[in-house]
C-alpha positions as CSV (number, residue, x, y, z in Angstrom):
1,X,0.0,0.0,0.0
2,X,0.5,4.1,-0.6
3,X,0.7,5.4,2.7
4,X,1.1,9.1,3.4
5,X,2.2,9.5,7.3
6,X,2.1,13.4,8.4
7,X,3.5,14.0,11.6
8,X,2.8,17.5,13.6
9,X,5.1,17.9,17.0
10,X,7.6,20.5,17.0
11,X,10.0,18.2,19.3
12,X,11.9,15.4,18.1
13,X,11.9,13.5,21.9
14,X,8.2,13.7,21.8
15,X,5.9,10.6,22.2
16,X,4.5,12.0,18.5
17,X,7.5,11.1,16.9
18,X,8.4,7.8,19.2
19,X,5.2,6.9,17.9
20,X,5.4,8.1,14.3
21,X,9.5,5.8,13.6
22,X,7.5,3.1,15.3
23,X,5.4,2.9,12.9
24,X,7.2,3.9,9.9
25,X,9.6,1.3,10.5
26,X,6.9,-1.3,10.9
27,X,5.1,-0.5,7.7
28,X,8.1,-0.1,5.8
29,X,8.9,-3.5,7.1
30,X,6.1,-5.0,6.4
31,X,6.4,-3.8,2.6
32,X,4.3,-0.9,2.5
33,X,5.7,2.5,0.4
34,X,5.6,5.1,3.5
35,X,6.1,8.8,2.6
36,X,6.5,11.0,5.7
37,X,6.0,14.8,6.4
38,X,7.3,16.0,9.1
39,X,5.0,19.6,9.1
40,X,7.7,20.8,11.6
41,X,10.8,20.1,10.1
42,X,9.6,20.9,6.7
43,X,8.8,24.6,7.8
44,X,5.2,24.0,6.7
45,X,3.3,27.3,6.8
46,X,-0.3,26.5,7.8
47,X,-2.0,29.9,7.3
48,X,-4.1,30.4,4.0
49,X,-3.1,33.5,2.3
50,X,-5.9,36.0,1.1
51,X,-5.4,34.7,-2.6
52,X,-5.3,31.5,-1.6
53,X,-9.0,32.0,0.0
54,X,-10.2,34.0,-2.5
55,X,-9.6,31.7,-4.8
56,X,-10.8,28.4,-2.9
57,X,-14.0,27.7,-5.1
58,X,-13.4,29.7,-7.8
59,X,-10.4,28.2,-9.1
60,X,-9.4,24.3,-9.4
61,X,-6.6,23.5,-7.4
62,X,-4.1,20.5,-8.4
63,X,-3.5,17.7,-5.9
64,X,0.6,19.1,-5.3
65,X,0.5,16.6,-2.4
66,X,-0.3,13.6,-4.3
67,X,-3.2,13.2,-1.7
68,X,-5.3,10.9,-4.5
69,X,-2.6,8.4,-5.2
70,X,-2.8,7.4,-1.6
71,X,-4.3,4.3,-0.3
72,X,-4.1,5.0,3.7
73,X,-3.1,8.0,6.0
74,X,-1.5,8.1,9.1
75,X,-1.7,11.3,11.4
76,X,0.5,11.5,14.5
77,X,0.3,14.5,16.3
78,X,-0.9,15.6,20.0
79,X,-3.8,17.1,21.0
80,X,-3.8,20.4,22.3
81,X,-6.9,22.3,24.3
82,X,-9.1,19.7,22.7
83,X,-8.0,20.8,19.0
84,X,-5.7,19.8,16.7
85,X,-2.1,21.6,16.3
86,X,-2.3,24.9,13.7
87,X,0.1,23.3,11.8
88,X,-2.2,20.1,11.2
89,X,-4.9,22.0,10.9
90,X,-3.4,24.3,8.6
91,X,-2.2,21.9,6.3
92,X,-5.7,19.8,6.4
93,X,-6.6,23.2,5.0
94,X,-4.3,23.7,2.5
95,X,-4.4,20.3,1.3
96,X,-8.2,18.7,1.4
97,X,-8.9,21.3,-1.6
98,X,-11.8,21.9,-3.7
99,X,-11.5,19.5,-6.5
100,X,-8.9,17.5,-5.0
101,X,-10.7,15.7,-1.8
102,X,-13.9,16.8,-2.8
103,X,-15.9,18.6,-5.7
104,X,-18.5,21.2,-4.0
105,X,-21.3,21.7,-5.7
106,X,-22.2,25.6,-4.4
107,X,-25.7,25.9,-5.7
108,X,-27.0,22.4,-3.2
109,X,-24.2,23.4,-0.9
110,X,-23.3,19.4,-1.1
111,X,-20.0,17.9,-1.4
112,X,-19.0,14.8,-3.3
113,X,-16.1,12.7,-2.1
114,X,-12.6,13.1,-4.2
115,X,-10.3,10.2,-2.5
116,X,-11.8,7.0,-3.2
117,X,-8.3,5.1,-3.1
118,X,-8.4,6.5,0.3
119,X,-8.6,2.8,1.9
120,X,-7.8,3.5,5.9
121,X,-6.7,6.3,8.0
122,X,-5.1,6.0,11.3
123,X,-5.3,9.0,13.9
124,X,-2.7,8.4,17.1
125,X,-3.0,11.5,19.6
126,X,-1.7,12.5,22.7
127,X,-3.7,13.9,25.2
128,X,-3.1,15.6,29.0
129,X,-6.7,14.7,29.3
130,X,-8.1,11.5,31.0
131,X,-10.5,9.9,28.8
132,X,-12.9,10.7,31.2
133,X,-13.1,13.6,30.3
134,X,-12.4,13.7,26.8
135,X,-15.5,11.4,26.2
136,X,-18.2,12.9,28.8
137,X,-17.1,16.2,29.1
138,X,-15.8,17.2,26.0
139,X,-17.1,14.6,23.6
140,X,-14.6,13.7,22.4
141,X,-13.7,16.9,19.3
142,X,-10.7,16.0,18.0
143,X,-12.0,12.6,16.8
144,X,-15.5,13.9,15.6
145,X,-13.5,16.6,13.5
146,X,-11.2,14.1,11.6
147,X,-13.9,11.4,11.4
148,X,-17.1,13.3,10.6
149,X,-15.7,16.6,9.1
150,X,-12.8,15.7,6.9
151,X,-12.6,11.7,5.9
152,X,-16.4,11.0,6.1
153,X,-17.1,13.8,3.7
154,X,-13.9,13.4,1.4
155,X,-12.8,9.6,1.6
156,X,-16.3,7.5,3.1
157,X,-15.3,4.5,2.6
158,X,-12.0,4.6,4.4
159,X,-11.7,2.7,7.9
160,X,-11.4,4.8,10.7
161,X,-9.1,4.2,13.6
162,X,-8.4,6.8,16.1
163,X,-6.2,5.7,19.3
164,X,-5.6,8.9,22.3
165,X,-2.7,8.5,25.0
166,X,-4.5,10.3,27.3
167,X,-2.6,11.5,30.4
168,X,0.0,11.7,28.4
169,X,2.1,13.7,30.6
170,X,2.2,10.3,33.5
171,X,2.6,7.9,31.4
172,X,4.2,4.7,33.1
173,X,6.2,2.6,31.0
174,X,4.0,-0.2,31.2
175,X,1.1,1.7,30.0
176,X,3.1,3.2,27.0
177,X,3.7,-0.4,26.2
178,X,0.3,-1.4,26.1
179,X,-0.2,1.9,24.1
180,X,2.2,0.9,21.3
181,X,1.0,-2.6,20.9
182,X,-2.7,-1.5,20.6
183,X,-0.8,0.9,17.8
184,X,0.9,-1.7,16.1
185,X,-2.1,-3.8,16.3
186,X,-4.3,-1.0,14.4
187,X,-1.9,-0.5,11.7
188,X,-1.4,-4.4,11.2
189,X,-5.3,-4.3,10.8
190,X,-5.8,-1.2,8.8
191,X,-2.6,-1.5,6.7
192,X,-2.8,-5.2,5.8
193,X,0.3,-6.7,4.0
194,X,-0.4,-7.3,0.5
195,X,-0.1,-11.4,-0.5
């Protein structure tokens, strides 16, 4: 399989990018094609210019990325007041465009999906959270976003798999453990080896 893996910490010793060379090296080894991006280290500028707004339904936009010829996604990033990193966000903005994950029809105010290769994503957060609270209390946003607002709409046929280390900050090394092989379990399920 295609697999695009976009990471979103700014520190190299965070549990993001533990997370992110484990898996890398386990799809790679397992004979998937991983590209990375690393938003941080590539100096990724989330912020839509004016233009670049101005222009978002009135002009087609080509897939730069490559997003189409993907068959799965990976995101690795922590979550931050409940929300996704600007960086993530910003590039989930400047890269799920207008005739590129979806076509928008303005007058029905619809949108038809554009990334039907888009087989299986795989969200892996950190959270200082318990999951308490980010299921009662706050209902759990970051995963409603990615789910409901960007790979439902744009790629609804994809599996869905998002796994939180919440109380990130405590984490005992037996509970990381069991974190990374429930994350190695996912991807071996999502990502299967072709035979």
């Amino acid at each position: 399989m295609r697999l695009l893996m976009v990471i979103a910490h700014p520190l190299k010793d965070s549990l993001s990018h533990r997370f992110a060379d484990r898996l890398s090296r386990d799809l790679t080894g397992r004979g998937h094609d991983v590209t990375l991006r690393d938003l941080y280290a590539e100096g990724f500028a989330p912020a839509l210019t004016a233009d670049e707004r101005r222009a978002y339904y009135s002009t087609p936009f080509e897939d730069e990325t490559g997003l189409k010829t993907f068959d799965g996604m990976v995101l690795v990033f922590p979550t931050w007041w409940f929300g996704l990193p600007a960086i993530l966000k910003g590039w989930i903005d400047r890269t799920f465009l207008p005739g590129v994950a979806y076509s928008h029809d303005p007058e029905q105010g619809t949108l038809h999906p554009g990334l039907p290769c888009l087989k299986s994503v795989l969200a892996v957060t950190t959270m200082g959270a318990p999951a308490w609270y980010d299921r009662l209390v706050a209902r759990r946003p970051v995963y409603r976003a990615l789910k409901y607002g960007v790979f439902k709409p744009c790629a609804p046929k994809a599996r869905f798999r998002f796994l939180a280390l919440n109380g990130a900050e405590k984490v005992t090394p037996a509970r990381l453990n069991r974190f990374e092989t429930r994350l190695t379990r996912a991807a071996t399920h999502l990502f299967p080896t072709e035979p």
